[in-house]
MDTraj code that builds the backbone (N, CA, C; nanometers):
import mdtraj as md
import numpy as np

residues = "UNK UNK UNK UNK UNK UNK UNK UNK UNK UNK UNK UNK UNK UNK UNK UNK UNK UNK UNK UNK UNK UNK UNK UNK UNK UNK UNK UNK UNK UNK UNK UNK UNK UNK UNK UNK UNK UNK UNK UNK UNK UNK UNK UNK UNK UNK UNK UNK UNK UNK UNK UNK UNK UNK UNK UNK UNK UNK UNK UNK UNK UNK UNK UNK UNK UNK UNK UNK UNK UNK UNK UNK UNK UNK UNK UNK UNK UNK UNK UNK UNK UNK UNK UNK UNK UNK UNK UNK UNK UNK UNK UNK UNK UNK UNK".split()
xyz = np.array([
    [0.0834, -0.1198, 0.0000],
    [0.0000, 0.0000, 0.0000],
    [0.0872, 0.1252, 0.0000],
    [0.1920, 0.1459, 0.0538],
    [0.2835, 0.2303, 0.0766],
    [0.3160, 0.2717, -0.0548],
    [0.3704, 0.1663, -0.1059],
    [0.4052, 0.2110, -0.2428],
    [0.3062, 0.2244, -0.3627],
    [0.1907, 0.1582, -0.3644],
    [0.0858, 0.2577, -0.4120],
    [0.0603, 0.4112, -0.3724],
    [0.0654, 0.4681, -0.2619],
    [0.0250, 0.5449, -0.2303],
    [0.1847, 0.7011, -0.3101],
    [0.2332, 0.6446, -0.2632],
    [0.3925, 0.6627, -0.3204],
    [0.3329, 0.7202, -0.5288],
    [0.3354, 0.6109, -0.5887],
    [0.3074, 0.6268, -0.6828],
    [0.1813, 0.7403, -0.7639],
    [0.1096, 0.7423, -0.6506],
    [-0.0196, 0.8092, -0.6781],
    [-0.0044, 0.9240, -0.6591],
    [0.1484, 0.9789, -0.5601],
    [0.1774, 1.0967, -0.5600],
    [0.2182, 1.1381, -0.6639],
    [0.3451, 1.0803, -0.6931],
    [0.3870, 1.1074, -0.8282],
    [0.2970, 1.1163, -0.9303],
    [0.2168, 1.0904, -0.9815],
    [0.1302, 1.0852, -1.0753],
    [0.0789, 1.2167, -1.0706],
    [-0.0110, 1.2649, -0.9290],
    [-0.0499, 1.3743, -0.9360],
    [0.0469, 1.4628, -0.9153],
    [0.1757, 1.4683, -0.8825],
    [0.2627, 1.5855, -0.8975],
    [0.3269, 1.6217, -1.0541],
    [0.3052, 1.4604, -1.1349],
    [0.3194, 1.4766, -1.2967],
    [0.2172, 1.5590, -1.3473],
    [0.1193, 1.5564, -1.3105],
    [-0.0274, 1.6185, -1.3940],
    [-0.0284, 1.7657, -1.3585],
    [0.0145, 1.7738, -1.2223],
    [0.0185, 1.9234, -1.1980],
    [0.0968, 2.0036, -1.2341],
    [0.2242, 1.9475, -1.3065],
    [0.2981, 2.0343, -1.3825],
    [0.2798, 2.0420, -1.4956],
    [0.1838, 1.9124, -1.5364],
    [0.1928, 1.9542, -1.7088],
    [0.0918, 2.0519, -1.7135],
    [-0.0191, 2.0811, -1.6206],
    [-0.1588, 2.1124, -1.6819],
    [-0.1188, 2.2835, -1.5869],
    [-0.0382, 2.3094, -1.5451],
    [0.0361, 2.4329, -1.4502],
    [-0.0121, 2.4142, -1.2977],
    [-0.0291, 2.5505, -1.2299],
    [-0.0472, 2.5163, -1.0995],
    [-0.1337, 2.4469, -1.0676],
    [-0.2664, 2.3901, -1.0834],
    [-0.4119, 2.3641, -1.0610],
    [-0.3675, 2.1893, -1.0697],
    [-0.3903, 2.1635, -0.9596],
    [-0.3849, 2.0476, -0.9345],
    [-0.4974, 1.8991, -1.0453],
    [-0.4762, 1.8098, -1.0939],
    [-0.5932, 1.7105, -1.1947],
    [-0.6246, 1.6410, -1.0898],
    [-0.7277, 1.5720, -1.0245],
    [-0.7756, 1.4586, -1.0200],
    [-0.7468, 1.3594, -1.0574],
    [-0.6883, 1.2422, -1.0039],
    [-0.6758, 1.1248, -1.0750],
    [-0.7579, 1.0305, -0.9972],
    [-0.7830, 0.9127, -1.1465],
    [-0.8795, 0.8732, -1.1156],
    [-0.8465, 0.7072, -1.0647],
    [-0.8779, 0.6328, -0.9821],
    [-0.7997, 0.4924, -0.9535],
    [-0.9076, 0.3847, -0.9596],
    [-0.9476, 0.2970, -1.0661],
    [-1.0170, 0.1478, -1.0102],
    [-0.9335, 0.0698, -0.8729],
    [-1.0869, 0.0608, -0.8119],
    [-1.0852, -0.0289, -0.7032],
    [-1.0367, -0.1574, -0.7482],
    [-0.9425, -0.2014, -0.6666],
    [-0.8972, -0.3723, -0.6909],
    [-0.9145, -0.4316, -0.5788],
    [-1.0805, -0.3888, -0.4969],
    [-1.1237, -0.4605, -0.3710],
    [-1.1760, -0.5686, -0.4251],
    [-1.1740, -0.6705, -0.4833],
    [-1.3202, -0.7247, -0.5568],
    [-1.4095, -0.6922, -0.5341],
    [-1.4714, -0.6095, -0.5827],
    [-1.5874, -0.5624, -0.6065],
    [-1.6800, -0.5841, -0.7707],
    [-1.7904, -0.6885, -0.7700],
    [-1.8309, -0.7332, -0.8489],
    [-1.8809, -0.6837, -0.9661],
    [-1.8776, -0.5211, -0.9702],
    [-1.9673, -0.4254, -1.0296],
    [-1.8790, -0.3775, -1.1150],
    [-1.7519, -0.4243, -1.1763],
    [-1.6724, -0.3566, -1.2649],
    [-1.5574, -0.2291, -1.2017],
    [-1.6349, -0.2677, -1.0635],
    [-1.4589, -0.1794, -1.0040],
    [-1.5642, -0.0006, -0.9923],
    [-1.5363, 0.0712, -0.8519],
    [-1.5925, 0.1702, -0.8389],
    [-1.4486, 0.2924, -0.8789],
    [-1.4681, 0.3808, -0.9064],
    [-1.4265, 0.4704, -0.8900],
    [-1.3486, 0.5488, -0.7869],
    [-1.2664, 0.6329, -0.7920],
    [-1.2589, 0.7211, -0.6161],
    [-1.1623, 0.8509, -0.6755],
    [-1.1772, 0.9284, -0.5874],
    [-1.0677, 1.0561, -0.6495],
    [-0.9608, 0.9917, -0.5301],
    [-0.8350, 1.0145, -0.6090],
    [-0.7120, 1.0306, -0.5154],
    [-0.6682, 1.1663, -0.4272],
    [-0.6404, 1.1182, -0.3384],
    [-0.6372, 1.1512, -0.1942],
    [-0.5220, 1.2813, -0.2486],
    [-0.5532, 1.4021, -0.1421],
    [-0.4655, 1.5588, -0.2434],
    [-0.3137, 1.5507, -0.1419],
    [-0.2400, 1.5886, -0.2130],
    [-0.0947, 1.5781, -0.0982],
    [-0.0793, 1.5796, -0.0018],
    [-0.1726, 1.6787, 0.0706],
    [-0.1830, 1.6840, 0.2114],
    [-0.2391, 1.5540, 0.2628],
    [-0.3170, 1.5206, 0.2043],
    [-0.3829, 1.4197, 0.2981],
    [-0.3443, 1.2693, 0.2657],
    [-0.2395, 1.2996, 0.1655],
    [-0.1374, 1.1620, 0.1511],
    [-0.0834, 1.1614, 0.2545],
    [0.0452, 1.3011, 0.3248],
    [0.0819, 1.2966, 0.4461],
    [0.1886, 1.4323, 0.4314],
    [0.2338, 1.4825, 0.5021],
    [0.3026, 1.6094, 0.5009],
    [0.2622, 1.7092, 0.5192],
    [0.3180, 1.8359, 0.5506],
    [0.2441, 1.9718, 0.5989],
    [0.2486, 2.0229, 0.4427],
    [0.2264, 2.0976, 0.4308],
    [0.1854, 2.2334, 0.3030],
    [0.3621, 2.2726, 0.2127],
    [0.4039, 2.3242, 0.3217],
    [0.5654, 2.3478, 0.3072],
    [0.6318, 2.1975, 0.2532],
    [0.5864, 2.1287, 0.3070],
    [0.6750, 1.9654, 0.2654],
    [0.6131, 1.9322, 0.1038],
    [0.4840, 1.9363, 0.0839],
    [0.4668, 1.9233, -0.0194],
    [0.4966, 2.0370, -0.1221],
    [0.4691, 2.1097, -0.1258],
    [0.5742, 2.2542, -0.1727],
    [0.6969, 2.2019, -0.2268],
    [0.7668, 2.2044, -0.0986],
    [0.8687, 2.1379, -0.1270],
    [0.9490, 2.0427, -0.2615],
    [0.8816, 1.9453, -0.2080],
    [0.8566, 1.7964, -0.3393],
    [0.8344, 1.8516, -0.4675],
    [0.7290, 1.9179, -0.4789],
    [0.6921, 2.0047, -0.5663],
    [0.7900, 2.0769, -0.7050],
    [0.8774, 2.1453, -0.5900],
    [0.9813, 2.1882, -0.6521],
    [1.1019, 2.1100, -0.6945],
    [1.1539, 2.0146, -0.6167],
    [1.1859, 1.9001, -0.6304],
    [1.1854, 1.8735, -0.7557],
    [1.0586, 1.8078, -0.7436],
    [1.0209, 1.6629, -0.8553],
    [1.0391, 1.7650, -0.9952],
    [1.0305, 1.9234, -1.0115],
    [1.0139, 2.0061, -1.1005],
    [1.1436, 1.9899, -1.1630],
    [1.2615, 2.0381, -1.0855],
    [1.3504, 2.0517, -1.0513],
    [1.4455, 1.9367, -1.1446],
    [1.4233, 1.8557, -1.1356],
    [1.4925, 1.7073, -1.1789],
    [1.4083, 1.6813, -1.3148],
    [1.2746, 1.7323, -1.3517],
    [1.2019, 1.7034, -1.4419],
    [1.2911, 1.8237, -1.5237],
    [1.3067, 1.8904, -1.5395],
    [1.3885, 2.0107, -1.5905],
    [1.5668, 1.9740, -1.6515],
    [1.6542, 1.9691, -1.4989],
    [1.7526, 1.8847, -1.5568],
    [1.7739, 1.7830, -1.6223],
    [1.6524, 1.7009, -1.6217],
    [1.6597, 1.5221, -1.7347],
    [1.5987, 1.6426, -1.8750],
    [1.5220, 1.7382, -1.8683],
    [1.4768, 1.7119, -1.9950],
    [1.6720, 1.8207, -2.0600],
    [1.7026, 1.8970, -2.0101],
    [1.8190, 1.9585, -2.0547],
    [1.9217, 1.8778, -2.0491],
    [1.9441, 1.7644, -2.0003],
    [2.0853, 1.6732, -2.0310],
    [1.9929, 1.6018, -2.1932],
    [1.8948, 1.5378, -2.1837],
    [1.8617, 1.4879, -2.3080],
    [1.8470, 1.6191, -2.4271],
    [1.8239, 1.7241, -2.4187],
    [1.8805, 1.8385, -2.4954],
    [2.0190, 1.8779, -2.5828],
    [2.0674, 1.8851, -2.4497],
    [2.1779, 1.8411, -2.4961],
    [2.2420, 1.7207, -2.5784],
    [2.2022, 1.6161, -2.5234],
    [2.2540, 1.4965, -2.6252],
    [2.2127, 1.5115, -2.7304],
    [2.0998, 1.5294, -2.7349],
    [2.0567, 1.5541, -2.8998],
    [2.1071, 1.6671, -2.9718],
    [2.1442, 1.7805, -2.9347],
    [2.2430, 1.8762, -2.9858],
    [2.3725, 1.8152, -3.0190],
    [2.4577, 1.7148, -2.9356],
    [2.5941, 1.6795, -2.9845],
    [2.5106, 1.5513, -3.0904],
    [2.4264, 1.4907, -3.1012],
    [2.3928, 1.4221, -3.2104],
    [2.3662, 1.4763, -3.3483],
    [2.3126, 1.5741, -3.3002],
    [2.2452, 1.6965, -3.4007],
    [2.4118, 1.7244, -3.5366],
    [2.5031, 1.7580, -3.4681],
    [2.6390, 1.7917, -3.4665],
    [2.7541, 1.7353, -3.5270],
    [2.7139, 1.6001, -3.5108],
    [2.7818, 1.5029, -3.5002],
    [2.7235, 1.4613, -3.6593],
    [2.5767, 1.4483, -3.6501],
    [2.5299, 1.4262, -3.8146],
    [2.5649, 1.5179, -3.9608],
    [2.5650, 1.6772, -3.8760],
    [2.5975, 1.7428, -3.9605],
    [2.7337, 1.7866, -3.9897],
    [2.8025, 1.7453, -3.9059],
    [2.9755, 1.7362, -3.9433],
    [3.0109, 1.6568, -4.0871],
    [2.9323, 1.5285, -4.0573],
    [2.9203, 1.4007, -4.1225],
    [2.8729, 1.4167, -4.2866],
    [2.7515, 1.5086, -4.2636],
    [2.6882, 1.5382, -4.4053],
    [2.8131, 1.6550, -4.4815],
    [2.8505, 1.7354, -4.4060],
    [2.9675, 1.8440, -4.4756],
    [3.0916, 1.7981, -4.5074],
    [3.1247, 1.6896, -4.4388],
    [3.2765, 1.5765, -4.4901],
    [3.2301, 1.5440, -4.6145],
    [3.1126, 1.4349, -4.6018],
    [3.0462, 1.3973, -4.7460],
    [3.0737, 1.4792, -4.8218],
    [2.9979, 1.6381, -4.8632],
    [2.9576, 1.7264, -4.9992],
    [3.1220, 1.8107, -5.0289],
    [3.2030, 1.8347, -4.9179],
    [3.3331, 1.8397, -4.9502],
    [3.4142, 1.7534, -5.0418],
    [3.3949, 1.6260, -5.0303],
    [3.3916, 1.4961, -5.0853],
    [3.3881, 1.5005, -5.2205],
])
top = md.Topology()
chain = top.add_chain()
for i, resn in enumerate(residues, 1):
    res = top.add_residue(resn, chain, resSeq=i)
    for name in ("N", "CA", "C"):
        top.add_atom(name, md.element.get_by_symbol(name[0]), res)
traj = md.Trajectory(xyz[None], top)
């Protein structure tokens, strides 16, 4: 459960950055057996996953934080790929 609960953060701290400040709703099927095709439920909001206001804040910035540096190291790589192709094509037409 822990680590469900874990996961469900992340999820909603993914959605809240793509969609900006305003937190999404996510939505979770029940895997109680429940015979009816599984009910619905909104997931539980940061606070009441566990942490004060400031802690989730926190994370917040965090999880932003690292979402930012992965997407600028893969930026980068693709710039020295970028580079690397077109070195390649100008050896060729010199050629």
């Amino acid at each position: 459960k822990d680590r469900r609960v874990k996961l469900e953060v992340l999820f909603h701290q993914e959605r809240s950055f793509d969609r900006g400040a305003s937190p999404a709703p996510i939505l979770m099927v029940n895997d109680g057996g429940d015979k009816e095709g599984g009910r619905r439920g909104k997931v539980a909001d940061g606070l009441e996953i566990g942490g004060s206001v400031d802690e989730v804040e926190e994370a917040k910035w965090r999880f932003q934080a690292e979402m930012l540096r992965s997407e600028c190291n893969l930026l980068r790589i693709e710039k020295e790929i970028a580079m690397k192709k077109m070195e390649r094509k100008k050896k060729r037409m010199e050629k």
